[in-house]
C-alpha positions in Angstrom: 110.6 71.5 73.8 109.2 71.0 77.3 112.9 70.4 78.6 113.5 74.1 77.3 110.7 76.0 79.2 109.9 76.7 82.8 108.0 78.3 85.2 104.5 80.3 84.4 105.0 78.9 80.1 105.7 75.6 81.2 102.9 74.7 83.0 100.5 76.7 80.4 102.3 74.0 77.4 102.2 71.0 79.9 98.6 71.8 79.9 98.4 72.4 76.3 100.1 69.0 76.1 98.6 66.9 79.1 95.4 68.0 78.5 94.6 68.6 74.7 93.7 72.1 75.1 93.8 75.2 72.9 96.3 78.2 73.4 93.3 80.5 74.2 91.6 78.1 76.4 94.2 77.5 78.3 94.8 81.7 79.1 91.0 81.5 80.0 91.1 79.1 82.8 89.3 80.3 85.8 90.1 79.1 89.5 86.7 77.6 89.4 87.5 75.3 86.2 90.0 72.8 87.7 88.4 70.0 89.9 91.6 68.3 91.8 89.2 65.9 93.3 88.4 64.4 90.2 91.2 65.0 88.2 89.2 66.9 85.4 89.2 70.8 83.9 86.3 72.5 82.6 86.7 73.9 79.9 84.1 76.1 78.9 82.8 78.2 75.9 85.5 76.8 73.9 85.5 76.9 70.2 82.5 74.8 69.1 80.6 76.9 72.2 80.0 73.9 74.1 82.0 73.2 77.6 84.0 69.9 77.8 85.6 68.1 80.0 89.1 66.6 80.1 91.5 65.4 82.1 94.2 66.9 84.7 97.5 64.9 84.4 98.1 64.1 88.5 101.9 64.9 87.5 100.6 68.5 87.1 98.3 68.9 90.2 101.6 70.5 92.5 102.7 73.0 90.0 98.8 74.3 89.2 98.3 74.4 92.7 101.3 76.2 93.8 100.2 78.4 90.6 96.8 78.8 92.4 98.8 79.9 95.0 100.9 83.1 93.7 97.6 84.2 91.7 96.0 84.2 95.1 98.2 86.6 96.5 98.2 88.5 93.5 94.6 88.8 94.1 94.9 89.5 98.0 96.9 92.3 96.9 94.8 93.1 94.5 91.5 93.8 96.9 93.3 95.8 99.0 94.8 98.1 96.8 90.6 98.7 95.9 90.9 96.6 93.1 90.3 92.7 92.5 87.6 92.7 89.7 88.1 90.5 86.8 86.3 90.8 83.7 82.9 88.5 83.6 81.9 86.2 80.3 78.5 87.5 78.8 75.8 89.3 81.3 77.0 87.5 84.8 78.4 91.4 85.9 75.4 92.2 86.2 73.6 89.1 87.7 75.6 88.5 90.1 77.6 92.1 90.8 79.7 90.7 93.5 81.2 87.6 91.3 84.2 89.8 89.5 85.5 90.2 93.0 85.7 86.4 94.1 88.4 84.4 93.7 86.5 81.7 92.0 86.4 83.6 89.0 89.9 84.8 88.5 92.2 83.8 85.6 94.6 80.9 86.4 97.2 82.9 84.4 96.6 86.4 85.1 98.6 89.5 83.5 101.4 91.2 85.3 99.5 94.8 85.0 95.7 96.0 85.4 94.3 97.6 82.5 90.9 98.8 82.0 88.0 97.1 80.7 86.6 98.5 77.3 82.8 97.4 78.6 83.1 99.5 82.0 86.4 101.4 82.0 87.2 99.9 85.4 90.7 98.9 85.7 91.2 95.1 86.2 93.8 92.2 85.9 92.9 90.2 82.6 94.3 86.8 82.0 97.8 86.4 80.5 98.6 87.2 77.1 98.8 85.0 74.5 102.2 85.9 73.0 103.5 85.4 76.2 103.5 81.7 75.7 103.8 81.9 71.7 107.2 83.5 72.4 108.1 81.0 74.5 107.6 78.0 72.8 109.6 79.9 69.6 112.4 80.0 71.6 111.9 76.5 73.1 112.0 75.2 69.7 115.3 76.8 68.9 117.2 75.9 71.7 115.6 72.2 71.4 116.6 72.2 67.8 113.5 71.9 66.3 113.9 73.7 62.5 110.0 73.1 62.0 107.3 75.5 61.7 105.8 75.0 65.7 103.7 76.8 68.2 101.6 75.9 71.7 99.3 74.2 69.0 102.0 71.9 68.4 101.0 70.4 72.2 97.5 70.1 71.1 98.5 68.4 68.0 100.9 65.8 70.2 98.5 65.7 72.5 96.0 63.7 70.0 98.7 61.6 68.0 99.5 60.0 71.2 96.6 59.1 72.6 95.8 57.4 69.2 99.5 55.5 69.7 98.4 54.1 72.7 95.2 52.3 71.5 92.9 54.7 72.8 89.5 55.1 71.0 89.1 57.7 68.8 85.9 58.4 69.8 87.2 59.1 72.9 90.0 61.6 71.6 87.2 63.3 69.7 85.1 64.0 73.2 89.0 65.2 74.7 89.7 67.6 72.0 86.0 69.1 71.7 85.6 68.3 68.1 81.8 68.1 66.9 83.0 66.0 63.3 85.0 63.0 64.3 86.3 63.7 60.5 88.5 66.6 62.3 89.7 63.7 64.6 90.5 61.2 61.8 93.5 63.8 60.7 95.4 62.6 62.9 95.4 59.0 62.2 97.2 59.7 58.8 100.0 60.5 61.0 100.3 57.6 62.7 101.1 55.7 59.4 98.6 52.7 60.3 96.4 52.1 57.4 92.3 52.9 58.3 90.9 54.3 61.2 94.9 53.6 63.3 93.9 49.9 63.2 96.4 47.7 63.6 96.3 43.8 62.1 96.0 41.5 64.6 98.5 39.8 62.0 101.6 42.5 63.1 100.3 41.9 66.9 
């Protein structure tokens, strides 16, 4: 499926893929989120409403950066028009009034057109829309082939079966993913066909 996609939607299911995350927290990425340095992405207020940490594949660094790049300009563009604001999580607008213009905050992945904001009316560029990539990856898995019911969950799902392939503790997958019940984790061994908990006998070793 990832053969079939490029540009923008590629990177966004490379992500979903590389990094185990969720369609929506992938379109909420902020410029401040990715740590190059360390390798890691930040991803906060996900689903279980506590931030996480998880990797950033070093084979995706150049693209996210060069990513980084175009929304800058976007944004450039952006301020001088008189615009630039970007919608803040919770009551930060008002703590910090200055914040929606910095580039720090700005979507990773941001829409093609301003619209305004239902809190303030003021017109601003929100983060790419989620059909945007669901359409994508529809017509990835056509042209791949693929007959089964998919979607950018599918990358999450992979993303998890994997790691459990290559002997990595589940534990371990369960702090990657951001799931509180390491019995949502455990779905995924049934996949891998390997009898309790993905153990393998030290017999078929």
């Amino acid at each position: 499926m990832l053969r079939q996609m490029s540009g923008e939607t590629l990177l966004m299911a490379q992500l979903l893929y590389g990094c185990g995350l969720r369609l929506m927290e992938c379109l909420r990425l902020r410029v401040k989120d990715v740590d190059f340095e360390h390798h890691q992405i930040i991803v906060r207020d996900p689903k279980g409403m506590h931030d996480r940490t998880t990797m950033l594949p070093v084979t995706l660094e150049l693209s996210l950066q060069a990513q980084l790049q175009a929304t800058k300009h976007l944004h450039a563009r952006d301020l001088v028009s008189g615009h630039g604001e970007v919608s803040l999580p919770y009551a930060l607008a008002q703590k910090y009034p200055n914040a929606a213009k910095e580039w720090a905050w700005q979507f990773i992945f941001p829409s093609s057109n301003l619209s305004p904001d239902p809190n303030d009316g003021k017109m601003k560029r929100h983060r790419r829309h989620e059909s945007v990539l669901q359409k994508a990856v529809r017509q990835a898995a056509i042209k791949a082939g693929i007959h089964k019911n998919t979607g950018p969950h599918t990358f999450r799902h992979c993303f998890a079966t994997h790691l459990l392939e290559a002997g990595y503790d589940i534990r371990t997958v369960q702090e990657l993913l951001g799931h509180k019940d390491v019995k949502t984790t455990m779905i995924y061994t049934h996949v891998l066909n390997r009898g309790p908990k993905a153990v393998r006998s030290p017999l078929d070793e």
